[in-house]
Backbone as CSV, one residue per row, in Angstrom:
resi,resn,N_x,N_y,N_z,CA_x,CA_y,CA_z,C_x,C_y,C_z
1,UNK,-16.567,4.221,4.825,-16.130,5.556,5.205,-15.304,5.511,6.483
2,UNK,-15.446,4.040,7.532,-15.191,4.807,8.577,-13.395,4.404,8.479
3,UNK,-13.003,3.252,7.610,-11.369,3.313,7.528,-11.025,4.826,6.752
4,UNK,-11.551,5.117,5.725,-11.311,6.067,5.061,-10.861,7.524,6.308
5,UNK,-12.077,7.647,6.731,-12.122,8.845,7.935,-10.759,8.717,8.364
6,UNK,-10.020,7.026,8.959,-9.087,6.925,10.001,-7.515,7.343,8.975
7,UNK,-7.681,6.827,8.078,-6.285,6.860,7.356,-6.190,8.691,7.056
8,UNK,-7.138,9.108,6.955,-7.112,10.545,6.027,-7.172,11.728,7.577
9,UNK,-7.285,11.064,8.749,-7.338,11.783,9.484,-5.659,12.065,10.415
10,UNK,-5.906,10.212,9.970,-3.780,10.108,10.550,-2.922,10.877,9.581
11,UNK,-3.353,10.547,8.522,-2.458,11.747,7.653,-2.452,13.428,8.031
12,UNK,-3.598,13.842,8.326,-3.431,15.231,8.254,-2.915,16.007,10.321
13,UNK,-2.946,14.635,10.519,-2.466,14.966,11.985,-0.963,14.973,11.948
14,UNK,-0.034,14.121,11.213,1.001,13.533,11.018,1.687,14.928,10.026
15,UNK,0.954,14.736,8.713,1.756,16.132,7.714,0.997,17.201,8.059
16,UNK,-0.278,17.320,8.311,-0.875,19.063,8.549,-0.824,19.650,9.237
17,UNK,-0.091,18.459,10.758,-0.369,19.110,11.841,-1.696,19.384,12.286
18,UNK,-2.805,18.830,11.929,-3.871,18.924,12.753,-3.649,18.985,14.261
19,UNK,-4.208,20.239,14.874,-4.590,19.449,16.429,-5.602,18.198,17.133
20,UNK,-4.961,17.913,18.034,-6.158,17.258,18.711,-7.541,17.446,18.416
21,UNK,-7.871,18.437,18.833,-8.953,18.642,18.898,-9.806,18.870,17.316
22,UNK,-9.302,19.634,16.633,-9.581,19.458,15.095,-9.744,17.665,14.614
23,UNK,-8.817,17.268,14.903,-8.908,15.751,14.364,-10.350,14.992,14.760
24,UNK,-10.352,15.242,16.080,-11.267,14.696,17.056,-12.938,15.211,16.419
25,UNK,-13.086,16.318,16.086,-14.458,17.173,15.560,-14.405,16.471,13.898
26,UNK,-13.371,16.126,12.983,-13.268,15.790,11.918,-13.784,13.877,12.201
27,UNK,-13.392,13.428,13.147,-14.189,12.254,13.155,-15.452,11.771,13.279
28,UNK,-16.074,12.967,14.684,-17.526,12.957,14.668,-17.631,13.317,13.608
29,UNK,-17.618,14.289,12.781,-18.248,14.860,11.310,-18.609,14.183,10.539
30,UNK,-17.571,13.067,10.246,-17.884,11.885,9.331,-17.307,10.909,9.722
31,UNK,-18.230,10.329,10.627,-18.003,8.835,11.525,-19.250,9.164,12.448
32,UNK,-19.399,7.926,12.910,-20.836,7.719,13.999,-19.820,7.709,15.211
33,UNK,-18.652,7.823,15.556,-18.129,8.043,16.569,-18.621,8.583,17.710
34,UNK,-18.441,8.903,18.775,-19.017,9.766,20.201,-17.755,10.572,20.427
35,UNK,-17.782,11.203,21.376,-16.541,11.903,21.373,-15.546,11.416,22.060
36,UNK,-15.933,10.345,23.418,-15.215,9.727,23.901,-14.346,8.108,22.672
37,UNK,-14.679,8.047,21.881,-14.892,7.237,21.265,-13.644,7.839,20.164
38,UNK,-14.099,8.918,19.750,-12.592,9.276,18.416,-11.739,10.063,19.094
39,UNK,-11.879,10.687,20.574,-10.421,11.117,21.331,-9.800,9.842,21.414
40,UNK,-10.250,8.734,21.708,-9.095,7.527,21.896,-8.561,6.877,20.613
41,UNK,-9.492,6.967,19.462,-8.625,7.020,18.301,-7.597,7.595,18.014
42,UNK,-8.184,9.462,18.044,-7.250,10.602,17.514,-5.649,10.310,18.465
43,UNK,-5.782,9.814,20.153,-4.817,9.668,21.022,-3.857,8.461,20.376
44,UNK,-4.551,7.536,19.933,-4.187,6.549,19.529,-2.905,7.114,18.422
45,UNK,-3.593,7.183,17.492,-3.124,7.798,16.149,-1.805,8.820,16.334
46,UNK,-1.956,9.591,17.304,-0.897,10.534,17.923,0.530,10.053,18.612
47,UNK,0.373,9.042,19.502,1.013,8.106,20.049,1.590,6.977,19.060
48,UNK,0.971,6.912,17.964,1.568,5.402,17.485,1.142,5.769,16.312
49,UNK,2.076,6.634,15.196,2.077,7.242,13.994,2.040,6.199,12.893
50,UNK,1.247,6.068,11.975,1.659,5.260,10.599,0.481,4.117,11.113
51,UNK,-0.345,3.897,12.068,-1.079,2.482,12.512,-2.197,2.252,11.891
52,UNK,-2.515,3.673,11.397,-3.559,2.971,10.595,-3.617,2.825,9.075
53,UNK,-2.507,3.201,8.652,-2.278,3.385,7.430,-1.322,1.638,7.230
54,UNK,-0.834,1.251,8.308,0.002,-0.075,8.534,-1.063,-1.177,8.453
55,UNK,-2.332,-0.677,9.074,-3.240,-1.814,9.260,-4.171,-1.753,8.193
56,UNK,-4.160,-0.636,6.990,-4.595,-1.022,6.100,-3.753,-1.890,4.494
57,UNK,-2.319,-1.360,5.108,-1.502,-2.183,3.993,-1.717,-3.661,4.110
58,UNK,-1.447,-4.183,5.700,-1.685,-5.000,5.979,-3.036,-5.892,5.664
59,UNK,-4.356,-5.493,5.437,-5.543,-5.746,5.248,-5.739,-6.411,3.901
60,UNK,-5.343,-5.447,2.527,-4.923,-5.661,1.542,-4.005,-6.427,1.193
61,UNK,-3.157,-6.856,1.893,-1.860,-7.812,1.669,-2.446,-9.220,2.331
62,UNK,-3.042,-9.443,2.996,-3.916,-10.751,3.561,-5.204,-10.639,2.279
63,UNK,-5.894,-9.615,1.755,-6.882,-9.961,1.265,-6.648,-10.775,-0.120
64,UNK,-5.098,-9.817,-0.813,-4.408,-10.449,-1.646,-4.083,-11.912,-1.755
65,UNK,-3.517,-12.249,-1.200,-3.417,-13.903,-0.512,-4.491,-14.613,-0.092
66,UNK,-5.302,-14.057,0.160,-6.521,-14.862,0.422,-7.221,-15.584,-1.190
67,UNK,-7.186,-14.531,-1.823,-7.884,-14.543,-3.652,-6.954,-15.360,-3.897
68,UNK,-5.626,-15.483,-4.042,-4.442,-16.268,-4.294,-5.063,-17.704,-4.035
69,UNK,-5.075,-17.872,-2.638,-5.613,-18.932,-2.337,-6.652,-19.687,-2.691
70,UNK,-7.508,-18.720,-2.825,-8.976,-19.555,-3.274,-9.111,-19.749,-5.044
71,UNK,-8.128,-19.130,-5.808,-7.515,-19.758,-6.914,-7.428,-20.953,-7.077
72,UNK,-6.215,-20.633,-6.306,-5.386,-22.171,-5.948,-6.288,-23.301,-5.956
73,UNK,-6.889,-23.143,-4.566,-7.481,-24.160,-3.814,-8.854,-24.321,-3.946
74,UNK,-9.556,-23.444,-4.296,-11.286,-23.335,-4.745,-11.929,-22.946,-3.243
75,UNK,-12.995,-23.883,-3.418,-13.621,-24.289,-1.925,-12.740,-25.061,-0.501
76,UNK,-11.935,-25.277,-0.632,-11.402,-25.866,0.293,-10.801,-24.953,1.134
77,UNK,-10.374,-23.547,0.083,-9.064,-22.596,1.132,-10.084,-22.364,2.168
78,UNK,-11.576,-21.788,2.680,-11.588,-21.530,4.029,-11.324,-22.237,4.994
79,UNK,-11.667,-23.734,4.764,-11.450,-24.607,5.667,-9.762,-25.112,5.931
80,UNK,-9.079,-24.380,5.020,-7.506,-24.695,5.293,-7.701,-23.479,6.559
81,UNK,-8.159,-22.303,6.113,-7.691,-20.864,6.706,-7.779,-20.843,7.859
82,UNK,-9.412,-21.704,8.267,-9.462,-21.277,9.558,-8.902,-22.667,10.136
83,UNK,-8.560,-23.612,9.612,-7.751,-24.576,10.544,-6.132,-23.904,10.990
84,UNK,-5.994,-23.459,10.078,-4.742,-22.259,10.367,-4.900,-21.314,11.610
85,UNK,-5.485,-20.402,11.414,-6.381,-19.954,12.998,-6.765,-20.488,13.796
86,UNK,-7.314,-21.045,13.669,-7.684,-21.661,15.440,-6.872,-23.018,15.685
């Protein structure tokens, strides 16, 4: 729920025009958020339009490639992955 909350909340701030403060009460509602906690989201989200909807394309497009990989490669792709990372 709690990506869900973020993408559906950037949307309606972005096309509905939600206010601040609406956005902010729509996160506590459904999120364990605090309030200090989804104003710096909702600020977030306001300031830097499309980020969370970017970081979920993004999520899906690595998770994609990941399955790809472990196709490929079986058991071995984590130990490629994280030699890749670190």
């Amino acid at each position: 729920m709690h990506n869900i909350s973020h993408q559906y909340c950037e949307r309606l701030i972005i096309y509905s025009r939600w206010s601040r403060d609406r956005a902010i009460q729509y996160l506590q509602d459904y999120s364990a958020f605090t309030y200090a906690s989804a104003a710096n989201e909702i600020d977030r989200y306001i300031t830097w339009p499309g980020q969370a909807c970017a970081y979920k394309v993004g999520e899906l497009k690595i998770r994609e490639l990941r399955n790809h990989a472990e196709k490929e490669l079986g058991n071995s792709c984590i130990h490629i992955i994280i030699k890749i990372e670190y």
